[in-house]
PDB file of N, CA, C and O in Angstrom:
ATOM      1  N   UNK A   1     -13.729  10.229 -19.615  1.00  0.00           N
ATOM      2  CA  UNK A   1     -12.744   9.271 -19.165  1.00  0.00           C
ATOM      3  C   UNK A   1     -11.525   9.973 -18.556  1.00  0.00           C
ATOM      4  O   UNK A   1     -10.992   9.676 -17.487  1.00  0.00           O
ATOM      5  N   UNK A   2     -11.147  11.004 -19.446  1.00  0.00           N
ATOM      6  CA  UNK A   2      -9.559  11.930 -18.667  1.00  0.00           C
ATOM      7  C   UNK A   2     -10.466  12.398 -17.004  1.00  0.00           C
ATOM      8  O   UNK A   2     -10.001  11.946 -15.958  1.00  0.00           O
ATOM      9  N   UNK A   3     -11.390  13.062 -16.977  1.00  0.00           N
ATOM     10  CA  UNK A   3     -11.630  13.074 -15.514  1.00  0.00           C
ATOM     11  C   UNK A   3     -11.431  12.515 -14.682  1.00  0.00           C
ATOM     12  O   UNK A   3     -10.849  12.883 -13.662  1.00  0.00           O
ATOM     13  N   UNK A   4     -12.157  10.823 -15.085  1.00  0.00           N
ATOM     14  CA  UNK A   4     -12.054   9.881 -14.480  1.00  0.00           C
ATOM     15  C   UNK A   4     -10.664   9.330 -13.617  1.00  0.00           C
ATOM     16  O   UNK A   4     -10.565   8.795 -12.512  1.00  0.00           O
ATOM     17  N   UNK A   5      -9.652   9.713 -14.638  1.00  0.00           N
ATOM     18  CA  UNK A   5      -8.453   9.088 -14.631  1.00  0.00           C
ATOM     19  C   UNK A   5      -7.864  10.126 -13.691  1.00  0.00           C
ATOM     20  O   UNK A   5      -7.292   9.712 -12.682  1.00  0.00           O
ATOM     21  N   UNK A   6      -7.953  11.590 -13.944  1.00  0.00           N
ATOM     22  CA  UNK A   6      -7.556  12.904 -12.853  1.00  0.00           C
ATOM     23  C   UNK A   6      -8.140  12.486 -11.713  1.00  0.00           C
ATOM     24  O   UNK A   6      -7.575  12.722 -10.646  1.00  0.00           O
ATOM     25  N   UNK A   7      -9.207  11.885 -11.740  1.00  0.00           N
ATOM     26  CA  UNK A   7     -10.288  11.554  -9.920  1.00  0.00           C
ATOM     27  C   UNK A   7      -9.417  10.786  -9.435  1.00  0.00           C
ATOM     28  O   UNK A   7      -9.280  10.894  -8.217  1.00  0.00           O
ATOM     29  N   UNK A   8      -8.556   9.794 -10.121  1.00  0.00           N
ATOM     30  CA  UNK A   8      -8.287   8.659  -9.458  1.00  0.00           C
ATOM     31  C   UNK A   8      -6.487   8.911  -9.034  1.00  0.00           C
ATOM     32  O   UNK A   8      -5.864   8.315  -8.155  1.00  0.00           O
ATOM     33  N   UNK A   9      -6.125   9.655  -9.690  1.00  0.00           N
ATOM     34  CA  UNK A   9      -4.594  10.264  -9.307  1.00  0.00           C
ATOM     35  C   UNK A   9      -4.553  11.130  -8.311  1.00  0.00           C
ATOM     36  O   UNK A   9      -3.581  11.173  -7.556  1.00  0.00           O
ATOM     37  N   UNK A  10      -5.922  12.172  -8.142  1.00  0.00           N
ATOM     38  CA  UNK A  10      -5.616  13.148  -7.189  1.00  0.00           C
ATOM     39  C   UNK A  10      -6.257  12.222  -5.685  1.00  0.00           C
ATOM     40  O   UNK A  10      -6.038  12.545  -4.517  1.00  0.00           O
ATOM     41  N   UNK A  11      -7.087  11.014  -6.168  1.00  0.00           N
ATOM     42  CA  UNK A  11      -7.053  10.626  -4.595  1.00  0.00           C
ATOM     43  C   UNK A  11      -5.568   9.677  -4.246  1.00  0.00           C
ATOM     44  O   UNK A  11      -5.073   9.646  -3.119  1.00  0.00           O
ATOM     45  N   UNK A  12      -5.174   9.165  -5.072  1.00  0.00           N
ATOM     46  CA  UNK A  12      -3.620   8.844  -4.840  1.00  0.00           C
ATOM     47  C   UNK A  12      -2.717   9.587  -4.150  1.00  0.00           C
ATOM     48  O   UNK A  12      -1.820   9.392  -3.330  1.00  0.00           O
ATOM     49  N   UNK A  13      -3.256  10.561  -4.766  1.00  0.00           N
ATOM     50  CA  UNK A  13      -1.896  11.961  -4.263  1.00  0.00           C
ATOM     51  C   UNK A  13      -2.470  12.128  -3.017  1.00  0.00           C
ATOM     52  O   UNK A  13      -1.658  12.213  -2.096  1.00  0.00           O
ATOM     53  N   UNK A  14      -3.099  12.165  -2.861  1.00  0.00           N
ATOM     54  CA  UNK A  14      -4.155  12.836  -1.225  1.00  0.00           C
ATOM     55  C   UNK A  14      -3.717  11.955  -0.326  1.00  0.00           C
ATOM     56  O   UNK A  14      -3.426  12.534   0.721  1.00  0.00           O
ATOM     57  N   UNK A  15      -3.568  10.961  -0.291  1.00  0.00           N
ATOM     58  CA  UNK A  15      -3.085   9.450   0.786  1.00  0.00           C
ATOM     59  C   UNK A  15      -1.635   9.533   0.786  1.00  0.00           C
ATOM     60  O   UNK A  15      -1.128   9.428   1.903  1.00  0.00           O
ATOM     61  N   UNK A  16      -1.004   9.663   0.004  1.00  0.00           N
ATOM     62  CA  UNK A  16       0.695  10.221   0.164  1.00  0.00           C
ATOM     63  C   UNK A  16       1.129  11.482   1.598  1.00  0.00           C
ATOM     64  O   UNK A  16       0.499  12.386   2.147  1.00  0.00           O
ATOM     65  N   UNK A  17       2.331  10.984   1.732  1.00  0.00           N
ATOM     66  CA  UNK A  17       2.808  11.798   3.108  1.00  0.00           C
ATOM     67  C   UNK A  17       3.066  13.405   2.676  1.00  0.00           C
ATOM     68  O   UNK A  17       2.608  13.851   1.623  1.00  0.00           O
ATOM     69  N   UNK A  18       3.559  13.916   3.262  1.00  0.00           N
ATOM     70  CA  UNK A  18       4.641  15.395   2.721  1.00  0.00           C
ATOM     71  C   UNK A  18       5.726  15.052   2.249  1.00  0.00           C
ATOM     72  O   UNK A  18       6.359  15.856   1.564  1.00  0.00           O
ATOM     73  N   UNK A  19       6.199  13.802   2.494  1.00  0.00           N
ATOM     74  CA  UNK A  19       7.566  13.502   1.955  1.00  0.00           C
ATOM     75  C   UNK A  19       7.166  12.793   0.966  1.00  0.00           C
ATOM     76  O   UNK A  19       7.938  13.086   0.053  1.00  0.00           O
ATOM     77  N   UNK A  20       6.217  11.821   0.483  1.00  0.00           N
ATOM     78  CA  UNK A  20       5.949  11.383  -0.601  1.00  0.00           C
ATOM     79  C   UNK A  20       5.609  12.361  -1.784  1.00  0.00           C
ATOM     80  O   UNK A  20       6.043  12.198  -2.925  1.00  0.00           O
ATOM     81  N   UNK A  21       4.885  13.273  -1.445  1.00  0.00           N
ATOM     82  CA  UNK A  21       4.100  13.952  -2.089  1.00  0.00           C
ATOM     83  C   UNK A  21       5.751  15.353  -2.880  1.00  0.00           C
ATOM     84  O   UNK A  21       5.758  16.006  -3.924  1.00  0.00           O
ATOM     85  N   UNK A  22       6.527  15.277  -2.075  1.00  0.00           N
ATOM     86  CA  UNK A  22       7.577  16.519  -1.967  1.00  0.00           C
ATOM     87  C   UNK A  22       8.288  15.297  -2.980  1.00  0.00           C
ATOM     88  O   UNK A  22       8.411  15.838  -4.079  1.00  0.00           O
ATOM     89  N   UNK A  23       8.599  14.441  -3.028  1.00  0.00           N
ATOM     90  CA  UNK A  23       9.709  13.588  -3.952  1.00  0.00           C
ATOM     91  C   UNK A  23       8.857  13.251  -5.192  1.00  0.00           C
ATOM     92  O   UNK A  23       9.451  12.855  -6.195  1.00  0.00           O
ATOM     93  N   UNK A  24       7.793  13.349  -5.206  1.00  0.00           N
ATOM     94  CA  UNK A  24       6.900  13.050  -6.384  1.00  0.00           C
ATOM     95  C   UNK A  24       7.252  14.507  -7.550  1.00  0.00           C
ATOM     96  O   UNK A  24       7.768  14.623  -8.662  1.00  0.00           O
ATOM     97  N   UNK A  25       6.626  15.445  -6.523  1.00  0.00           N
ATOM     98  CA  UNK A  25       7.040  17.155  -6.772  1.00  0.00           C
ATOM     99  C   UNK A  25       8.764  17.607  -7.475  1.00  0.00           C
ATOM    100  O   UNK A  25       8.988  18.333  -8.444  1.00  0.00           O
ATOM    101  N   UNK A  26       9.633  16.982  -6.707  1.00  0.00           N
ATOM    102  CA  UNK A  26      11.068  17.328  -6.927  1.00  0.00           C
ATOM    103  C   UNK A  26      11.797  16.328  -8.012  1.00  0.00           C
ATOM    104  O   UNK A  26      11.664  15.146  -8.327  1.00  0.00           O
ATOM    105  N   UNK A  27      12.403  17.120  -8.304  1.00  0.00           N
ATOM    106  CA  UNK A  27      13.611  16.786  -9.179  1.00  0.00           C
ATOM    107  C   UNK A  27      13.406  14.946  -9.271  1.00  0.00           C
ATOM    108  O   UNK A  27      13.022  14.258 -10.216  1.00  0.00           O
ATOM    109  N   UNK A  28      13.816  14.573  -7.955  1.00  0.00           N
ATOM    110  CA  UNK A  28      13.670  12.892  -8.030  1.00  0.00           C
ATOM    111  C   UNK A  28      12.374  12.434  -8.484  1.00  0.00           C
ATOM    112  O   UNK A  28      12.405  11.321  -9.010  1.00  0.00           O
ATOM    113  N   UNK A  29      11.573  12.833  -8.439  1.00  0.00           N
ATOM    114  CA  UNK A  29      10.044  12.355  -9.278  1.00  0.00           C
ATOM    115  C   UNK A  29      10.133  13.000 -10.828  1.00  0.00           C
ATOM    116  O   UNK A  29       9.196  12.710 -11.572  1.00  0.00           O
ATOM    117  N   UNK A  30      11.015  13.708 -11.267  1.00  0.00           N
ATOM    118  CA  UNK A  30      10.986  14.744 -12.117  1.00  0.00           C
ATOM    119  C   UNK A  30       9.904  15.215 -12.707  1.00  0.00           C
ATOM    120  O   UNK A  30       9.705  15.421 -13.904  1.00  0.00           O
ATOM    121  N   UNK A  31       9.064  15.408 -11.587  1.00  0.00           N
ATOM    122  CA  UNK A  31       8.112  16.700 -11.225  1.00  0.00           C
ATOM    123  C   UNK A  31       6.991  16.244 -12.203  1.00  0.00           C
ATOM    124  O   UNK A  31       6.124  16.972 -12.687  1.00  0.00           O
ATOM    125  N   UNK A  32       7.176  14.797 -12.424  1.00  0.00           N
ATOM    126  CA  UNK A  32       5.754  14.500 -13.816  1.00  0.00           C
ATOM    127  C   UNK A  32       4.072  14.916 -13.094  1.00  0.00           C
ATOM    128  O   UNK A  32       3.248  15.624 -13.673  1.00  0.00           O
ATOM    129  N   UNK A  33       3.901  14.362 -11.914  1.00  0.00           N
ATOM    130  CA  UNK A  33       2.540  14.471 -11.614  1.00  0.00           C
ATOM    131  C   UNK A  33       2.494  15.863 -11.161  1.00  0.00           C
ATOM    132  O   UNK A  33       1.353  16.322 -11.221  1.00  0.00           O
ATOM    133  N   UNK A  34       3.244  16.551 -10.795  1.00  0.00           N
ATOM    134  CA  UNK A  34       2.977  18.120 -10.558  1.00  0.00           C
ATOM    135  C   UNK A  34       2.911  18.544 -11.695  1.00  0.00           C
ATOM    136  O   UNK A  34       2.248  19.573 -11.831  1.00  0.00           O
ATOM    137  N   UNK A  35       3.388  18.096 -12.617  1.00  0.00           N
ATOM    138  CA  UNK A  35       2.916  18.858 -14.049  1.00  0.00           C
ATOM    139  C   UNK A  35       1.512  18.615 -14.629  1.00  0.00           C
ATOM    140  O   UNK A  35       0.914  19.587 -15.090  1.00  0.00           O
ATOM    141  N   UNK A  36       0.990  17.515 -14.644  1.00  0.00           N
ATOM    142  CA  UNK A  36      -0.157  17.218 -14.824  1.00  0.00           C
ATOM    143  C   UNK A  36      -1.502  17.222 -13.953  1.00  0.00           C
ATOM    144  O   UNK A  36      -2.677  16.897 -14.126  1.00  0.00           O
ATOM    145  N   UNK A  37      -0.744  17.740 -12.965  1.00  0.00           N
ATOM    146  CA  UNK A  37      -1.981  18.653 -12.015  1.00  0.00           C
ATOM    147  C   UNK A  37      -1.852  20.121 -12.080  1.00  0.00           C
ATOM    148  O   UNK A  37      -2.667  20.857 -11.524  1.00  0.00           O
ATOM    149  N   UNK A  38      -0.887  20.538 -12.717  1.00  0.00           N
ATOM    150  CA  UNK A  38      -0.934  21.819 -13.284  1.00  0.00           C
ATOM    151  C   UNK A  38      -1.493  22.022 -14.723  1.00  0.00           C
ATOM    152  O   UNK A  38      -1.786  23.144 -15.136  1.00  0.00           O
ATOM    153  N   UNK A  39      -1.618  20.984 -15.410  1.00  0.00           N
ATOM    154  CA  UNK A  39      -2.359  21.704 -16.356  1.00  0.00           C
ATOM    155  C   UNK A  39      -4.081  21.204 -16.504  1.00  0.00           C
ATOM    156  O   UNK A  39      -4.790  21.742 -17.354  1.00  0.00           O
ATOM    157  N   UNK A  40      -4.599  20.180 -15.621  1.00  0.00           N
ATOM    158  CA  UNK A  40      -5.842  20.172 -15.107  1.00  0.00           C
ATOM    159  C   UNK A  40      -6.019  20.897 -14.913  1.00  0.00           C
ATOM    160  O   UNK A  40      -7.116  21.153 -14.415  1.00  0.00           O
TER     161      UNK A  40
END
């Protein structure tokens, strides 16, 4: 099921711009989904 749920965030993330994807990443997203694609 956690796979499942990683399959379905990283195609989320994939359809996001550079600027979506960079505010998700930074401080203003406070960096939650870059953390949890770092420890996948």
């Amino acid at each position: 099921m956690l796979q499942a749920v990683r399959t379905a965030l990283e195609a989320v993330y994939a359809t996001l711009s550079d600027e979506q994807k960079a505010r998700l990443d930074s401080n203003l997203g406070h960096g939650r989904f870059r953390h949890w694609r770092d420890r996948w």
